[in-house]
N, C-alpha and C positions, 0 to 999 in steps of 0.2 A: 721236135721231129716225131711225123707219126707215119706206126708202120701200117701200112695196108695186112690186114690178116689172110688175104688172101692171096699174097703176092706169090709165094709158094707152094700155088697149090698147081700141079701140074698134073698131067696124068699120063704120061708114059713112060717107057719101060726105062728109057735112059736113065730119067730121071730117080727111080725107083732104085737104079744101080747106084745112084751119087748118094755117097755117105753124108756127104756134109749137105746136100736137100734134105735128105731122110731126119739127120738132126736135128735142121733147124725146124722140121714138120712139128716133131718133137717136142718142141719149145713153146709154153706159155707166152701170150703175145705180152705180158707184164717183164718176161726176163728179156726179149727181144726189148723193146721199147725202153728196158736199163740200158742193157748194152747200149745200144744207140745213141741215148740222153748221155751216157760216159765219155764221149769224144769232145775231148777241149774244141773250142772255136778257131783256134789255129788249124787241128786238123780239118774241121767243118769245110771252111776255109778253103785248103786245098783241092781237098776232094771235089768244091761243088767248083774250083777252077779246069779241076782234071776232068770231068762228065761235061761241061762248057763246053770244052775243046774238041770232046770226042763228038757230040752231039749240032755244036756249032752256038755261037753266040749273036743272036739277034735281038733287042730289045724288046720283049712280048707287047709295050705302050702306044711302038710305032710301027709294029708288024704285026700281023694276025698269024702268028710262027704254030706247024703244026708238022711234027716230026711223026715218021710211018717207019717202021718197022715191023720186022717178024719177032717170035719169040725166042729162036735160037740168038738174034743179034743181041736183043735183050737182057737175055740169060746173061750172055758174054760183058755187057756192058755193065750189069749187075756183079759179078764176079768181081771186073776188074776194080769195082768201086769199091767193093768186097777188101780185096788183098790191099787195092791204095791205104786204104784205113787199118789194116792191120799192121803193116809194114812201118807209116806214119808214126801207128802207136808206139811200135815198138824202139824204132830212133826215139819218139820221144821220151820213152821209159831213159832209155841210155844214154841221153840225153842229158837228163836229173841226175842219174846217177854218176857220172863224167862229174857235174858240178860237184855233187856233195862229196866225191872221194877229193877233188882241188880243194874244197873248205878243209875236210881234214887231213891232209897232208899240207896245210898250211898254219896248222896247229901244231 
């Protein structure tokens, strides 16, 4: 997965208000680009099932498929892809951990 470095580069004032924009501005495209290579294929997975759905799924082979948007829906769509992957990770943290407390309480 590679990030565009310029994916967040915005320039108004909303923007400049969102902390977690400001953050990520912040951020070496090397620590983005971990983060991102960090998400098991399971989550991959869902994620590119959940932007599918929102975006719509046509075969790009046998359609010449060509999605328009503004940048507010974007942002939005971005976010939410955002939070799916967070959310994910974290069920799947406790997930692991659910298991490993069954193995030892089975000890």
């Amino acid at each position: 997965m590679v990030l565009d470095p310029n994916l967040f580069n915005f320039n108004t004032e909303e923007a400049d208000m969102n902390l977690l924009l400001r953050y990520l501005k912040q951020q070496h495209p090397e620590v983005l680009e971990q983060v991102a290579q960090s998400a098991t294929p399971e989550v991959r997975q869902i994620i590119t099932h959940n932007v599918q759905g929102l975006v719509g799924l046509l075969p790009t082979e046998d359609f010449n498929v060509q999605i328009i948007t503004d940048r507010e829906n974007m942002a939005n769509l971005l976010a939410s892809a955002m939070m799916t992957g967070y959310f994910l990770r974290r069920m799947e943290q406790r997930m692991e951990l659910d298991a490993s407390l069954d193995n030892t309480s089975s000890l």
